[in-house]
Biopython code that builds the backbone (N, CA, C, O; Angstrom):
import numpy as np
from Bio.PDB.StructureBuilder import StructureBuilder

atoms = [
    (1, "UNK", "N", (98.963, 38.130, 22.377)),
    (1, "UNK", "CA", (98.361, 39.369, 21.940)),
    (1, "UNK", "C", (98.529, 40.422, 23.030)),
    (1, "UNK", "O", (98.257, 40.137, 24.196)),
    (2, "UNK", "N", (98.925, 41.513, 22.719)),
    (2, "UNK", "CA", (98.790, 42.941, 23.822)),
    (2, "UNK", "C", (97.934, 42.824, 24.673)),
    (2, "UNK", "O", (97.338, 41.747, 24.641)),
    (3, "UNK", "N", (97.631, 43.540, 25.449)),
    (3, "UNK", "CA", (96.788, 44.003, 26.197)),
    (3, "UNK", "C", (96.124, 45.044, 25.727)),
    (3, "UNK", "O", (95.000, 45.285, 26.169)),
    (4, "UNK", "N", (96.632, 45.739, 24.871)),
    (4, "UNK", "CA", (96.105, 47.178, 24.520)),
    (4, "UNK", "C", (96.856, 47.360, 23.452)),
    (4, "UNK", "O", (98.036, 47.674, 23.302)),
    (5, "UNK", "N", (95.292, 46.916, 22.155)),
    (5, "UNK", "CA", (96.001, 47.862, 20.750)),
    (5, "UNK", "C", (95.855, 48.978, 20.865)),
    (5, "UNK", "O", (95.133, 49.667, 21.585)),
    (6, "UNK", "N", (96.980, 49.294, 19.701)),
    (6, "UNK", "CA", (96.502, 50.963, 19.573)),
    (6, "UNK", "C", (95.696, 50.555, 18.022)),
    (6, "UNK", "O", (95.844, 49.651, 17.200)),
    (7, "UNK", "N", (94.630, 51.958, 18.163)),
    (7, "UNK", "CA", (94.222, 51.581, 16.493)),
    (7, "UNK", "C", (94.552, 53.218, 15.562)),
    (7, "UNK", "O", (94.825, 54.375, 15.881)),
    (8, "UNK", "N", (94.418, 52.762, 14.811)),
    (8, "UNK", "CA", (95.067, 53.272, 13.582)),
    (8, "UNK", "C", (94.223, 54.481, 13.556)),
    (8, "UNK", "O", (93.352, 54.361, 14.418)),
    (9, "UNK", "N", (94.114, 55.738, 12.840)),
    (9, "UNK", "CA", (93.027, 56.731, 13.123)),
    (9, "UNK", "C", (92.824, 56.910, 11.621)),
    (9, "UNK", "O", (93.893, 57.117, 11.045)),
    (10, "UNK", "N", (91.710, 56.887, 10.791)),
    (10, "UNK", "CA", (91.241, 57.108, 10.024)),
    (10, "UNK", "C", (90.559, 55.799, 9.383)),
    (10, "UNK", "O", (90.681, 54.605, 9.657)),
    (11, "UNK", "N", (89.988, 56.312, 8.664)),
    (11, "UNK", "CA", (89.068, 54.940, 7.829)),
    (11, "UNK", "C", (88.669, 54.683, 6.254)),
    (11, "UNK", "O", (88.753, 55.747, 5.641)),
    (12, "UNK", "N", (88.423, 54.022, 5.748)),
    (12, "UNK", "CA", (88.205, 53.622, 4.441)),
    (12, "UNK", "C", (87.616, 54.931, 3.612)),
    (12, "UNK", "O", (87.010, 55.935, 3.988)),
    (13, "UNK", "N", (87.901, 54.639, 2.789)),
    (13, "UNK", "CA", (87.672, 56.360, 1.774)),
    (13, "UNK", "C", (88.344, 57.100, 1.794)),
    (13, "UNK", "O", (88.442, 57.779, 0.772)),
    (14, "UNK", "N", (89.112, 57.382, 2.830)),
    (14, "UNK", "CA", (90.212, 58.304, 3.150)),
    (14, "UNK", "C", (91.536, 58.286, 2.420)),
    (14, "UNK", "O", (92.075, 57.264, 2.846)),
    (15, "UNK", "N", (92.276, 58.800, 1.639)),
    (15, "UNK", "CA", (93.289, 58.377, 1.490)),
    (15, "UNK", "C", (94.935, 59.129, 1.573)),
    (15, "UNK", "O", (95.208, 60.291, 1.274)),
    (16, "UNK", "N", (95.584, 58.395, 1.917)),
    (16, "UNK", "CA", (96.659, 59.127, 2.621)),
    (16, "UNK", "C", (98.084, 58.955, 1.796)),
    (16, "UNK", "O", (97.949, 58.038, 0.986)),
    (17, "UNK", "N", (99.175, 59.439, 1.750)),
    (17, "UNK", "CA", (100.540, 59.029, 1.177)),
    (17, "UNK", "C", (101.156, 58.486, 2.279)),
    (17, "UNK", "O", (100.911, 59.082, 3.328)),
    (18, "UNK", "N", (101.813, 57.624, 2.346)),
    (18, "UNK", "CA", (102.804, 56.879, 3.025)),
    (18, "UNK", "C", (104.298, 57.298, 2.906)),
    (18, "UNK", "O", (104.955, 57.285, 1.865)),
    (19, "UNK", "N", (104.675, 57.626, 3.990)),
    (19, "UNK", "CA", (105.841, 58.213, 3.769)),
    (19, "UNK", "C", (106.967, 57.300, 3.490)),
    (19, "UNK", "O", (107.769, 57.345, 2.558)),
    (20, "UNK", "N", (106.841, 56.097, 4.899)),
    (20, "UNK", "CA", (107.440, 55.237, 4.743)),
    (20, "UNK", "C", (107.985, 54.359, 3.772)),
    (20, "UNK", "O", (109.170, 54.054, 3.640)),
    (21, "UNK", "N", (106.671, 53.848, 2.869)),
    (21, "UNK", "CA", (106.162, 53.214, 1.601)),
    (21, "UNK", "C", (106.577, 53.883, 0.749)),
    (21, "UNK", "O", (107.045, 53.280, -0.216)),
    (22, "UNK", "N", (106.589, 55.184, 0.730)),
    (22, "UNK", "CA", (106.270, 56.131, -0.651)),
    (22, "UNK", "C", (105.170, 55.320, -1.786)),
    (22, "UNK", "O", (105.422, 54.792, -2.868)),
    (23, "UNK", "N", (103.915, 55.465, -1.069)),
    (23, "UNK", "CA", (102.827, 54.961, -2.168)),
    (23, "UNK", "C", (101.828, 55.745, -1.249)),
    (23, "UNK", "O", (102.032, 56.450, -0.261)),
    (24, "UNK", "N", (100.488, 55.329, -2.013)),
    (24, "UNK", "CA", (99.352, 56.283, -1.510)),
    (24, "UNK", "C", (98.252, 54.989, -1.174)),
    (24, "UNK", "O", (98.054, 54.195, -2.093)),
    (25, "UNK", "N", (97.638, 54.807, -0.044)),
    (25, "UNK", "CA", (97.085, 54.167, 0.645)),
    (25, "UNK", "C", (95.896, 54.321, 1.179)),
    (25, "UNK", "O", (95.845, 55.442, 1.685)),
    (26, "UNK", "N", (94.721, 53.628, 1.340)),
    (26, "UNK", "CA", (93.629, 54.338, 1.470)),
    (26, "UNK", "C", (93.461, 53.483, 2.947)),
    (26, "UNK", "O", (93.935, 52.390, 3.259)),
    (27, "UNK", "N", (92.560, 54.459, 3.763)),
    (27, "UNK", "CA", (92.490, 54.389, 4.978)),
    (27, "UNK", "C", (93.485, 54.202, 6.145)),
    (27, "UNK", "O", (94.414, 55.006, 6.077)),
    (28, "UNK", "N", (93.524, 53.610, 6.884)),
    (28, "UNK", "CA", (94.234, 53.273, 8.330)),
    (28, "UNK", "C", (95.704, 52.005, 8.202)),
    (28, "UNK", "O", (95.980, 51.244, 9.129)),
    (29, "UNK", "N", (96.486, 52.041, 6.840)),
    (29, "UNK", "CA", (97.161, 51.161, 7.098)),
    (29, "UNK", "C", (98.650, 51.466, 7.586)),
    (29, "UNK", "O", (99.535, 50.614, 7.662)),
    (30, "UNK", "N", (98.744, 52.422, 7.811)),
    (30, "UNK", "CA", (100.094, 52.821, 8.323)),
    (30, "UNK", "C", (99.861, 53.700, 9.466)),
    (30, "UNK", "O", (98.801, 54.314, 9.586)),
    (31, "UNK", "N", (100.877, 53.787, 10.364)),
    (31, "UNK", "CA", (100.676, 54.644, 11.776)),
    (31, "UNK", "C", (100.847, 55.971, 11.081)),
    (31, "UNK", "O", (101.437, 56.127, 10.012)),
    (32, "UNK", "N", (100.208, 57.006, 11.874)),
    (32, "UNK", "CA", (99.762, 58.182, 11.367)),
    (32, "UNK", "C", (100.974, 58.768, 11.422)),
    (32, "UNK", "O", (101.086, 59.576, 10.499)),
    (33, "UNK", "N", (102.029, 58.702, 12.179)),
    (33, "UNK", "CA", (103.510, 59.640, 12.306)),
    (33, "UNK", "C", (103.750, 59.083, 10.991)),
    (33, "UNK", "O", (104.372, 59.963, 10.396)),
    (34, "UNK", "N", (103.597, 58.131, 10.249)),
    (34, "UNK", "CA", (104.370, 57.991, 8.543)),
    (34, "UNK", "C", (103.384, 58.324, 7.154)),
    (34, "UNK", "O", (103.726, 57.999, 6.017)),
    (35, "UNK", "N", (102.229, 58.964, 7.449)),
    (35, "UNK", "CA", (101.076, 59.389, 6.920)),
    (35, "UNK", "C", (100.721, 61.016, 6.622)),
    (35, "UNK", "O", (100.258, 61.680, 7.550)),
    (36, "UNK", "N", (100.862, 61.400, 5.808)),
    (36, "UNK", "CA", (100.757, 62.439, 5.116)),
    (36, "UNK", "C", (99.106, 62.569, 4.434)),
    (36, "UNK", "O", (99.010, 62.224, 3.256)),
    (37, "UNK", "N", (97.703, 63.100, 5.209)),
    (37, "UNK", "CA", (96.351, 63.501, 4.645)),
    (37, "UNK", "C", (95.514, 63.467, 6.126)),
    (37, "UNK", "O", (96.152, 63.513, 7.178)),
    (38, "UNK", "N", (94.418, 63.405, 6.120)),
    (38, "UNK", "CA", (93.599, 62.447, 4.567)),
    (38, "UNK", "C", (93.574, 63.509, 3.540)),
    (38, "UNK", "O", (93.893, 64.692, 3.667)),
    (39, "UNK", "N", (93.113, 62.844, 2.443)),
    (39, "UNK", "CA", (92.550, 63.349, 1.358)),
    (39, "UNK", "C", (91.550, 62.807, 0.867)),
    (39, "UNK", "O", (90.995, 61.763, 1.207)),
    (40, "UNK", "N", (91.268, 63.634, -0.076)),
    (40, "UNK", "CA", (89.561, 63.286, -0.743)),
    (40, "UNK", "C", (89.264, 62.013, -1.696)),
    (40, "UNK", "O", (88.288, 61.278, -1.844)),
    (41, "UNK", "N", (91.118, 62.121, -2.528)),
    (41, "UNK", "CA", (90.869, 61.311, -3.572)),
    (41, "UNK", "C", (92.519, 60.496, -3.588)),
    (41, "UNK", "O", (93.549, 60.776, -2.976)),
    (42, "UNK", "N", (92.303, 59.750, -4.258)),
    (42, "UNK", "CA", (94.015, 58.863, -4.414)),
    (42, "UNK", "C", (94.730, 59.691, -5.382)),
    (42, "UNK", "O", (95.727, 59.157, -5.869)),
    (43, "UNK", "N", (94.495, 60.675, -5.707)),
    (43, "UNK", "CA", (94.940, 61.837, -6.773)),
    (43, "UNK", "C", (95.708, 62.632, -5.761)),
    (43, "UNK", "O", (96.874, 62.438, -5.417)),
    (44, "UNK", "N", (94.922, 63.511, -5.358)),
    (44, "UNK", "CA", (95.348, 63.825, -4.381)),
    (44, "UNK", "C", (96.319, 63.555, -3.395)),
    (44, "UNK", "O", (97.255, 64.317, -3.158)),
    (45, "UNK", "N", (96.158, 62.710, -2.938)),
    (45, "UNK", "CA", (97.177, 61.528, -2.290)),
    (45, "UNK", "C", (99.007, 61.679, -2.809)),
    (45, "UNK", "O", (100.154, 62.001, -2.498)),
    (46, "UNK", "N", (97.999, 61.096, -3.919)),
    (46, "UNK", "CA", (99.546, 61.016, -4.631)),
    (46, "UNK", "C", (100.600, 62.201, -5.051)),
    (46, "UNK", "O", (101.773, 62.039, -5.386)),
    (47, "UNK", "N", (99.688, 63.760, -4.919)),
    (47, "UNK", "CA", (100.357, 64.933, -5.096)),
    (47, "UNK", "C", (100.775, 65.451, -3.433)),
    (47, "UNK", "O", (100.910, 66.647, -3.176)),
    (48, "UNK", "N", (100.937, 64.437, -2.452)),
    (48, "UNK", "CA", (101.125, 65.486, -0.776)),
    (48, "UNK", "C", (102.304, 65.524, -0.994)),
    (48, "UNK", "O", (102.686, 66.687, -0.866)),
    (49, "UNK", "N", (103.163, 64.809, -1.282)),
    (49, "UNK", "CA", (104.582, 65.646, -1.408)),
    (49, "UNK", "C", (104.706, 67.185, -1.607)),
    (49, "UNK", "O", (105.334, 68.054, -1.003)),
    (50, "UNK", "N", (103.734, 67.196, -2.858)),
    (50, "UNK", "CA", (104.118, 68.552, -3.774)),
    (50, "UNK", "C", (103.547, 69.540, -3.063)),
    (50, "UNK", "O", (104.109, 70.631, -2.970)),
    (51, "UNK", "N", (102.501, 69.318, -2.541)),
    (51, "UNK", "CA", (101.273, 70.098, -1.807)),
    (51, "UNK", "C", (102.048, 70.491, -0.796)),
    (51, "UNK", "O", (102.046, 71.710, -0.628)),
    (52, "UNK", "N", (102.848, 69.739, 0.086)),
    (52, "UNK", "CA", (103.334, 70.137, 1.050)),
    (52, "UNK", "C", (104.195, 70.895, 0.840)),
    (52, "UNK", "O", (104.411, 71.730, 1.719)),
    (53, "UNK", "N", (105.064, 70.915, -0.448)),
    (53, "UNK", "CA", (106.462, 71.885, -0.495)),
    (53, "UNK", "C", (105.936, 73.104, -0.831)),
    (53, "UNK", "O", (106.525, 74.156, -0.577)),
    (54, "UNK", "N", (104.802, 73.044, -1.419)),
    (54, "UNK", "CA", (103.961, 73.871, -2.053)),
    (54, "UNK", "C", (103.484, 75.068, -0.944)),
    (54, "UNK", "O", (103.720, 76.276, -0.958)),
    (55, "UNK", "N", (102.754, 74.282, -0.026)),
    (55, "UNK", "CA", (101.800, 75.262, 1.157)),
    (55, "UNK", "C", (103.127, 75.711, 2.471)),
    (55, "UNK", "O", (103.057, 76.457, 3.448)),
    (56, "UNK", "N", (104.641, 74.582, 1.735)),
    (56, "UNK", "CA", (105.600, 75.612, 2.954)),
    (56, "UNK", "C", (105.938, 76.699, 2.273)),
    (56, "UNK", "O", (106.033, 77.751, 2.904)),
    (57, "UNK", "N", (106.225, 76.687, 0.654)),
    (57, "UNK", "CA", (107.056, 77.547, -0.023)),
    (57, "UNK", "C", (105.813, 79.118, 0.507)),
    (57, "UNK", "O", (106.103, 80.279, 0.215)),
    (58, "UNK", "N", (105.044, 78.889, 0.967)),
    (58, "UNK", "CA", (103.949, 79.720, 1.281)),
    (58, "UNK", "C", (103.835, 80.021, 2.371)),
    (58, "UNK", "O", (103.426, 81.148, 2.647)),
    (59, "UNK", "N", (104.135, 79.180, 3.270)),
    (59, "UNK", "CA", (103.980, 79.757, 4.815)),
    (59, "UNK", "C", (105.112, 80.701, 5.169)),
    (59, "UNK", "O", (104.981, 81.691, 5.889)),
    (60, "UNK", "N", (107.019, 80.016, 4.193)),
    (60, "UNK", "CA", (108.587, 80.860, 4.407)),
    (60, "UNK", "C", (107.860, 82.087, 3.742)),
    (60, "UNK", "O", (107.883, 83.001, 4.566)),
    (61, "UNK", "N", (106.982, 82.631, 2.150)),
    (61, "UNK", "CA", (106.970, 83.556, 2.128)),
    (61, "UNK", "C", (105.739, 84.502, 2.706)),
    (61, "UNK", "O", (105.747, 85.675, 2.332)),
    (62, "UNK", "N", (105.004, 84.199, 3.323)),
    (62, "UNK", "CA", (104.248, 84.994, 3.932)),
    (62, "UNK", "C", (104.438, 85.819, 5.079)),
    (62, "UNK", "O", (104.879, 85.290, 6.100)),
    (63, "UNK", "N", (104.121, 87.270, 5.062)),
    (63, "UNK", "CA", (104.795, 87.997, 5.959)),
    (63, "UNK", "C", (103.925, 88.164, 7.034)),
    (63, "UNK", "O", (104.000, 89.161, 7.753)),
    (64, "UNK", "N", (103.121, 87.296, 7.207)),
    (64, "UNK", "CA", (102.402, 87.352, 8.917)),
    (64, "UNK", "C", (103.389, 86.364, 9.709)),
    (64, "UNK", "O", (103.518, 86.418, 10.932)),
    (65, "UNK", "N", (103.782, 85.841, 9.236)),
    (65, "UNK", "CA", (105.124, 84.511, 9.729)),
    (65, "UNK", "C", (106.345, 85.050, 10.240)),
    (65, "UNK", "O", (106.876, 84.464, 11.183)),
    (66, "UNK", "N", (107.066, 86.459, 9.584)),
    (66, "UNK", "CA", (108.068, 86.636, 8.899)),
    (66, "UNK", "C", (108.472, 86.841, 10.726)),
    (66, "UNK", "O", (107.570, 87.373, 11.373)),
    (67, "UNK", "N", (109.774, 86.436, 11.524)),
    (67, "UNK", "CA", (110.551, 87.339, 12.399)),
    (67, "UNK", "C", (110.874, 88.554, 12.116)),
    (67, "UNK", "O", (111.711, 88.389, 11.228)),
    (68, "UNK", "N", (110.718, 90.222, 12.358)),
    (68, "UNK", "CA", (111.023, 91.066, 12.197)),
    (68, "UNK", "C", (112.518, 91.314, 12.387)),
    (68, "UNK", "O", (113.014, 92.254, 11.767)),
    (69, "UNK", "N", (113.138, 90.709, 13.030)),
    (69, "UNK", "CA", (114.577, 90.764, 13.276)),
    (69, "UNK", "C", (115.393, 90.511, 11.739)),
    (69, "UNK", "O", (116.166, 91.235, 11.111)),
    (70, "UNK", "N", (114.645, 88.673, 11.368)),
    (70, "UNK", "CA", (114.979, 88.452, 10.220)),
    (70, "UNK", "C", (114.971, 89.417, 8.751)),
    (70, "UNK", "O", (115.480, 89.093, 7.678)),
    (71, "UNK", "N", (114.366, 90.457, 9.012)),
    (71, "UNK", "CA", (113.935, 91.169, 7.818)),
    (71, "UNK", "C", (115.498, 92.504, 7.825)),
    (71, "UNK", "O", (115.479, 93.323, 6.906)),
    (72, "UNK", "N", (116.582, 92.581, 8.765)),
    (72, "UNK", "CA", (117.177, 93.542, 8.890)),
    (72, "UNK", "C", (116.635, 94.253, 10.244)),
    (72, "UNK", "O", (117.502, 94.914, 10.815)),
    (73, "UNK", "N", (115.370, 94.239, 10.855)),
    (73, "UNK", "CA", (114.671, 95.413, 11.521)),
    (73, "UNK", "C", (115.645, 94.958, 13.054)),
    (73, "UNK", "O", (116.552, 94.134, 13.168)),
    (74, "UNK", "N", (115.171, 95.646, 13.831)),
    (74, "UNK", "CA", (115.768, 95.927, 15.082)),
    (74, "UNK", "C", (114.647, 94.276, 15.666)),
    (74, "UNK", "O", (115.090, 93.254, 16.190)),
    (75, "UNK", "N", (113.315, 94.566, 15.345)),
    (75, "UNK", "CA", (112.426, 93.847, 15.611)),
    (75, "UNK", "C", (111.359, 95.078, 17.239)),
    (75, "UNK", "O", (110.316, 94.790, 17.827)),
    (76, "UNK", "N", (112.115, 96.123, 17.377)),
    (76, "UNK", "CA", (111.745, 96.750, 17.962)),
    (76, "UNK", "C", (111.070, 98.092, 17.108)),
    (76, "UNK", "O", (111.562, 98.627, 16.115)),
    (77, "UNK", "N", (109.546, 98.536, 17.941)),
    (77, "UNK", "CA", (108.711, 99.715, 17.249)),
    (77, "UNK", "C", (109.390, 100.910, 17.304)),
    (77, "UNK", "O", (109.999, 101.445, 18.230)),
    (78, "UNK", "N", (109.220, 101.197, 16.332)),
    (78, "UNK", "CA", (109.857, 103.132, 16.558)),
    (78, "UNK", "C", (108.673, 103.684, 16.866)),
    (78, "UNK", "O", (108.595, 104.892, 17.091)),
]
sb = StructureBuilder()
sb.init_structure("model")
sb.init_model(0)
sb.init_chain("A")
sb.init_seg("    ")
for serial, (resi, resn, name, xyz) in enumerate(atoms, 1):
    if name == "N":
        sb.init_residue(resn, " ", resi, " ")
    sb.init_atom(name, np.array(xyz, "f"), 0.0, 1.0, " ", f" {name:<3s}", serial, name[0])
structure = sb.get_structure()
């Protein structure tokens, strides 16, 4: 046995998507770099894919994000 587990971060009720797996998993059974939540519900869970393409398709269009350069501008104030 190790000397030193690592433990898993989250706990029962919680539930997360597995990236690895591609399934939805409740609590601490996969290392968190392959874990997508928590969430509230296994519903939930099961929509983080979408959620995620969802809240980027939102972050590319939001213009507090935007590089000013990217827009055409100089990125410099007149």
């Amino acid at each position: 046995m190790a000397p030193f587990k690592r433990k898993s971060a989250g706990k029962p009720g919680e539930w997360y998507y597995c990236l690895q797996h591609e399934k939805v998993e409740e609590g601490p059974e996969c290392p968190a770099k392959n874990r997508l939540g928590p969430y509230g519900t296994p519903a939930e869970a099961a929509r983080a894919l979408e959620t995620s393409q969802e809240r980027n398709a939102e972050w590319e269009n939001d213009p507090r994000w935007q590089n000013p350069s990217s827009r055409g501008g100089s990125g410099a104030e007149d």
